[in-house]
C-alpha positions in Angstrom: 11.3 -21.5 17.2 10.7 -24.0 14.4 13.3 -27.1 14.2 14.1 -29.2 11.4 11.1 -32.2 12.3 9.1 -34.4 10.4 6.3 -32.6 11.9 4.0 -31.7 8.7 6.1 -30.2 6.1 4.9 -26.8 5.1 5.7 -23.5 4.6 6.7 -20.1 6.2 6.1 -17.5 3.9 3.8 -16.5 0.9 3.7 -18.3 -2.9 5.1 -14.8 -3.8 8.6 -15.3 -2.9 10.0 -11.8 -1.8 12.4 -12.6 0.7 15.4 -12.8 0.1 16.7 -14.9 3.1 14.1 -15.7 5.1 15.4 -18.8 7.3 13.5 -20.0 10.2 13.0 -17.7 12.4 14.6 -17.5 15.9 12.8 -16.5 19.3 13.3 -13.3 20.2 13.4 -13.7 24.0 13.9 -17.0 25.6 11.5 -17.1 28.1 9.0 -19.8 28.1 6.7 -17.6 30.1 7.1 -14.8 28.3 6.5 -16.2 25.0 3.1 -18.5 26.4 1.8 -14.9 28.2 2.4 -13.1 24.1 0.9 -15.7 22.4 -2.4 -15.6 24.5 -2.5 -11.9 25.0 -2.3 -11.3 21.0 -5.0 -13.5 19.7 -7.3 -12.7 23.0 -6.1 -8.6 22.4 -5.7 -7.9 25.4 -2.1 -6.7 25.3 -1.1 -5.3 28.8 0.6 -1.7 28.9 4.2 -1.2 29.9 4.0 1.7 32.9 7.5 2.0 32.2 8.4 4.1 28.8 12.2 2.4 27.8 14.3 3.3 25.2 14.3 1.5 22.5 18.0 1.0 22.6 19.4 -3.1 22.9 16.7 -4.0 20.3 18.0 -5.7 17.4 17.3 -8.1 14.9 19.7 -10.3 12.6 18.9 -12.3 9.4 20.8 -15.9 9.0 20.4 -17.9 5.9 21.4 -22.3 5.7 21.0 -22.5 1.8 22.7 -25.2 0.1 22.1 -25.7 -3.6 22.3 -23.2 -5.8 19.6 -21.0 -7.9 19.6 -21.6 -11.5 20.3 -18.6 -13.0 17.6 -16.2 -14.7 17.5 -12.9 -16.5 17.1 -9.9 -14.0 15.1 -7.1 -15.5 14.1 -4.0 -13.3 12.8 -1.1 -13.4 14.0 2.1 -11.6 11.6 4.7 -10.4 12.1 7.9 -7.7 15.6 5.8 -5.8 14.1 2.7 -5.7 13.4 -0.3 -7.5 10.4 -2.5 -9.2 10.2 -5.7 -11.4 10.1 -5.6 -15.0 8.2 -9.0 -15.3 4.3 -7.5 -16.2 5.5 -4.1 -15.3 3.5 -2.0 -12.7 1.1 -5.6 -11.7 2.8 -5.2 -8.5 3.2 -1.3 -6.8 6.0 -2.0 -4.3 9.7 -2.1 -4.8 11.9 -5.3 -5.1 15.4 -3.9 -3.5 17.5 -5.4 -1.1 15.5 -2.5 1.5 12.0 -4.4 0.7 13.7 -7.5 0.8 15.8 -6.6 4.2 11.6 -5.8 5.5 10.5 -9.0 4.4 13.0 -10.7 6.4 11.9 -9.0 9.2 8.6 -9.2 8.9 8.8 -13.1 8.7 10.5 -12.8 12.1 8.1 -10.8 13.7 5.2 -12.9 12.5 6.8 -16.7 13.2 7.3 -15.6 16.6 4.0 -14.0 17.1 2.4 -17.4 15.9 4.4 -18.5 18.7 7.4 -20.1 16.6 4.5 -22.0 14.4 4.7 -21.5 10.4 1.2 -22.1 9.4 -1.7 -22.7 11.3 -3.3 -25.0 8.3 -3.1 -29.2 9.4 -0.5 -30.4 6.5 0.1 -33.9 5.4 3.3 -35.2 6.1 5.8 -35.0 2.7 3.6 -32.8 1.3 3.6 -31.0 -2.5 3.9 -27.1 -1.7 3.7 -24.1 -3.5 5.4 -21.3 -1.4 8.4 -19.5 -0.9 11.5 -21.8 -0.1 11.8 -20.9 3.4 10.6 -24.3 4.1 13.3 -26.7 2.4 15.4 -26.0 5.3 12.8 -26.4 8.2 11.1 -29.5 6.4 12.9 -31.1 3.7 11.2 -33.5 3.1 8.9 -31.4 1.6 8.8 -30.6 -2.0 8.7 -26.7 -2.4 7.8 -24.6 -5.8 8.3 -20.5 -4.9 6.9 -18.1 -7.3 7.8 -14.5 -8.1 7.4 -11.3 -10.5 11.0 -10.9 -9.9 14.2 -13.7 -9.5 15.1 -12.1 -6.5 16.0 -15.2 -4.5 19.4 -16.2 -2.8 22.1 -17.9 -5.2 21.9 -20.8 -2.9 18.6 -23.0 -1.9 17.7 -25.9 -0.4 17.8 -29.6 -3.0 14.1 -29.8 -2.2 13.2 -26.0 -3.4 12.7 -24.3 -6.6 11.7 -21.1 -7.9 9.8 -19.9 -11.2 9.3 -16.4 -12.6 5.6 -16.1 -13.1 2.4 -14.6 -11.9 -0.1 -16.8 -10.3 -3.1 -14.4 -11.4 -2.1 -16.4 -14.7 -2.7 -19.7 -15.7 -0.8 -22.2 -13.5 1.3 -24.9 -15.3 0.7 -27.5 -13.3 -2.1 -29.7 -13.9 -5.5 -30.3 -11.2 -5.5 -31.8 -8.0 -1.6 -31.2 -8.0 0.0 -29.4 -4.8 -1.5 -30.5 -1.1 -0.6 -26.9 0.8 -1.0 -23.3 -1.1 0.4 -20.8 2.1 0.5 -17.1 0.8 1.9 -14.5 3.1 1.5 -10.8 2.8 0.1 -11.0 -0.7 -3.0 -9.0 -0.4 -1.2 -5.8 -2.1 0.0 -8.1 -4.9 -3.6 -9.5 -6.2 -5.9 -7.3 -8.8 -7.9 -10.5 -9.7 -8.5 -12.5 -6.9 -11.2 -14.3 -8.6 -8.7 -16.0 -11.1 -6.1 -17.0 -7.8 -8.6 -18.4 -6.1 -10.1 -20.2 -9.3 -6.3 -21.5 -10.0 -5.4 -22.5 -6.4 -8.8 -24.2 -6.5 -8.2 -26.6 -9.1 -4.5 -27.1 -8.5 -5.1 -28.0 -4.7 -5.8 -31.7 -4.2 -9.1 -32.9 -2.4 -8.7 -32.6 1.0 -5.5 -30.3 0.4 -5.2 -26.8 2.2 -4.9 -23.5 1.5 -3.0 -20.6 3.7 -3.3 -16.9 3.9 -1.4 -14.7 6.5 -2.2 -10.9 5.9 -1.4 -8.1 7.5 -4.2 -5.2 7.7 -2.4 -2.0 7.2 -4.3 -0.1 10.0 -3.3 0.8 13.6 -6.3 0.2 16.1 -6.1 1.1 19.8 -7.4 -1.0 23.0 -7.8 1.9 24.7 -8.1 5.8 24.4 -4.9 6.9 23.8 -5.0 6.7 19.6 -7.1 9.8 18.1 -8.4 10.2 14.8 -5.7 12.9 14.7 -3.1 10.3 15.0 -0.6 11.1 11.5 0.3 7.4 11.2 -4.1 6.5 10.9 -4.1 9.2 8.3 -1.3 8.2 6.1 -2.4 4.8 6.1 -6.3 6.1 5.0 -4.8 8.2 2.3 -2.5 5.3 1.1 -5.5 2.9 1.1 -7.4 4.9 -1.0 -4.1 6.2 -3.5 -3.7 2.1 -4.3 -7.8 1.7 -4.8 -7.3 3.8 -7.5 -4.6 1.5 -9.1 -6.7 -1.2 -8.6 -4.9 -2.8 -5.1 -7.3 -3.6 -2.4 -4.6 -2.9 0.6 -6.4 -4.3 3.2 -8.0 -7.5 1.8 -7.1 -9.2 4.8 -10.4 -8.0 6.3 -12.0 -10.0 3.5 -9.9 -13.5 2.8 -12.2 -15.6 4.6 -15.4 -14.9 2.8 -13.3 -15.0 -0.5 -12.4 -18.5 0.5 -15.8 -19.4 1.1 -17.3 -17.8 -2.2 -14.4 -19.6 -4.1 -15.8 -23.1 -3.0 -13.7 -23.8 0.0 -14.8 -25.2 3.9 -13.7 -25.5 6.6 -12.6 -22.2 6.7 -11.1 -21.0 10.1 -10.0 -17.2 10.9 -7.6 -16.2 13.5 -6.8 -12.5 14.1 -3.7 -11.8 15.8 -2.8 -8.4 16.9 0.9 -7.2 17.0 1.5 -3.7 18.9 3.1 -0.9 17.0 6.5 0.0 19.3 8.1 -0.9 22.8 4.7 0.2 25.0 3.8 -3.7 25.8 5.0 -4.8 29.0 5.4 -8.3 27.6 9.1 -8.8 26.7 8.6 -11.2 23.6 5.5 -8.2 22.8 7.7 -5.4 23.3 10.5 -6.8 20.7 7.9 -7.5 18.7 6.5 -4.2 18.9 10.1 -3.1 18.1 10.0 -5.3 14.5 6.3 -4.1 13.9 7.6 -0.4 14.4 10.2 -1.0 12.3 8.3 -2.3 9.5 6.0 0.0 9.3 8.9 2.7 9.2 10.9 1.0 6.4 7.7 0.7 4.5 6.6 4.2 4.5 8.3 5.7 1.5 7.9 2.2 -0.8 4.0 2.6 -0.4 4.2 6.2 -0.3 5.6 6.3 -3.8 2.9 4.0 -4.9 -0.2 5.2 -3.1 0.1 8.8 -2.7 1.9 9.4 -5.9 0.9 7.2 -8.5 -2.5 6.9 -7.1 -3.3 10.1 -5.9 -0.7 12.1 -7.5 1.1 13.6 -4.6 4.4 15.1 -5.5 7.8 13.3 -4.4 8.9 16.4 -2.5 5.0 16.6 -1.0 5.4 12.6 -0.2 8.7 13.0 2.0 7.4 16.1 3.6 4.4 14.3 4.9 6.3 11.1 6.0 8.0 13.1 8.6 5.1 13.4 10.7 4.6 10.0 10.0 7.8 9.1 11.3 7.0 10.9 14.5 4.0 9.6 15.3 5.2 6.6 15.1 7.9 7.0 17.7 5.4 8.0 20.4 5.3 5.4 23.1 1.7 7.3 24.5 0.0 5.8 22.0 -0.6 1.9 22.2 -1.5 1.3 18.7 -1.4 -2.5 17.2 -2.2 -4.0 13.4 -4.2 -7.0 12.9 -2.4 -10.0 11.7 -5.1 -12.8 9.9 -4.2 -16.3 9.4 -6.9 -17.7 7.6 -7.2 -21.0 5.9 -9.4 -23.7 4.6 -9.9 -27.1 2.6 -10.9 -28.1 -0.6 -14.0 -30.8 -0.1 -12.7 -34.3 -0.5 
């Protein structure tokens, strides 16, 4: 669990700040055992199988927040589309929704991912005090730490930390600040937000200092299997093919994750490193810390389904709402079965701009 240190000052969560109260986050079983024996089996993948098929039941999460200064105020402008809702800010640049039910996800998803880093917020070695563009999850875990979060949408809490700020603005855009200015750039779960990776890359590049860092923590949206029990008749494998292809067409590369680290490298970057961490899909890990976060993973995934949905199978390739729901039940149901031991790929990958 991460502690308010003077450990290097960085940063939880991505430079696109989604979350709407995403404080550190806690362990979700305290067991030092436990947690070493999770840590080791997802980076090594070799994620033992619960013989024992439990309920899910006595599962839970929570979501606290510590803010204590407040957000200056800003013009909220949305957009409304089939129940759910987008930002207005360069309208359709991002295909996911903005609500308090994608924002209730992201909280959960920076649970799930802290603690399957084993409690860690970034893998990248950061400078003590350092300048940091990210989301303001970190004012409270390292305040001395000066924090800039950025966003389509000013959906943040009313009340940050002194050392935090947020701006409205789209960093595929031309960055205010001038070169050789911030010494960390963390992004987290971002990959379905970039259409021009060239120009982030280019911007981050000459905004990082020399000898500064740069963070990416991306989920591939893709269940694979350690063992036999995931067909290519799995529903869940399907969707997420069909979605994949719905958001090529809008010009979203889903699963960019597979591809960060050679973008880094093209974009003039060493030292780049590469960690793949894989979190199981539902309660079938025998691990305890695994299993719970099997439970959040599950969970994600399930809340997620009808935001991407809309987005890749309707607006991309031009399935009906009624034909959207219909399919997301077997979704749904596929992902409740505890036979199959299905896991996504979670990449931290990050590297250095030469000194």
């Amino acid at each position: 669990m991460a502690t308010t240190t003077k450990s290097p000052p960085t940063s939880p969560t991505s430079a696109h700040a989604k979350s709407k109260s995403a404080s550190p986050a806690r362990a979700l079983i305290d067991d030092s055992q436990e947690i070493a024996e999770a840590a080791q089996q997802v980076e090594d993948g070799t994620v033992e199988v619960d013989s024992v098929h439990e309920s899910d039941e006595g599962y839970d999460t929570d979501s606290q927040s510590t803010w204590s200064t407040s957000l200056s105020s800003s013009v909220k402008n949305y957009i409304h589309e089939n129940g759910r809702r987008y930002h207005a800010f360069r309208e359709g640049r991002y295909v996911f929704p903005n609500d308090d039910a994608e924002q209730d996800r992201e909280d959960m998803k920076h649970t799930m991912v802290v603690n399957a880093l084993g409690g860690k917020l970034h893998l990248a070695p950061i400078p003590q005090g350092a300048r940091v563009i990210d989301l303001g999850t970190v004012g409270d875990t390292y305040p001395d730490a000066t924090v800039l979060g950025v966003d389509f949408s000013p959906i943040q809490p009313p009340w940050v930390p002194p050392n935090v700020t947020f701006r409205v603005d789209d960093v595929e855009s031309a960055w205010g600040e001038p070169p050789d200015y911030f010494d960390y750039i963390h992004a987290r779960h971002m990959a379905p937000a970039f259409k021009d990776w060239k120009s982030v890359l280019k911007e981050s590049f000459e905004h990082l200092k020399p000898g500064g860092w740069i963070e990416f923590q991306e989920l591939e949206c893709f269940p694979h299997c350690q063992d036999s029990s995931m067909t290519d008749e799995y529903i869940p494998k399907q969707y997420l093919s069909n979605v994949e292809k719905g958001l090529a067409r809008l010009g979203v590369e889903l699963n960019a994750s597979r591809t960060v680290a050679e973008k880094l490298r093209e974009a003039g970057f060493v030292n780049v490193t590469e960690r793949i961490f894989n979190i199981p899909v539902g309660i079938w890990p025998r691990n305890k810390v695994l299993k719970t976060l099997g439970l959040y993973m599950r969970e994600v995934v399930m809340s997620s389904l009808q935001g991407i949905a809309l987005g890749g199978l309707h607006r991309g390739l031009g399935w009906s709402v009624q034909e959207v729901e219909a399919y997301l039940i077997g979704v749904r149901q596929g992902l409740m079965d505890h036979r199959v031991h299905s896991f996504f790929p979670y990449y931290v990958v990050y590297g250095q701009k030469p000194s």
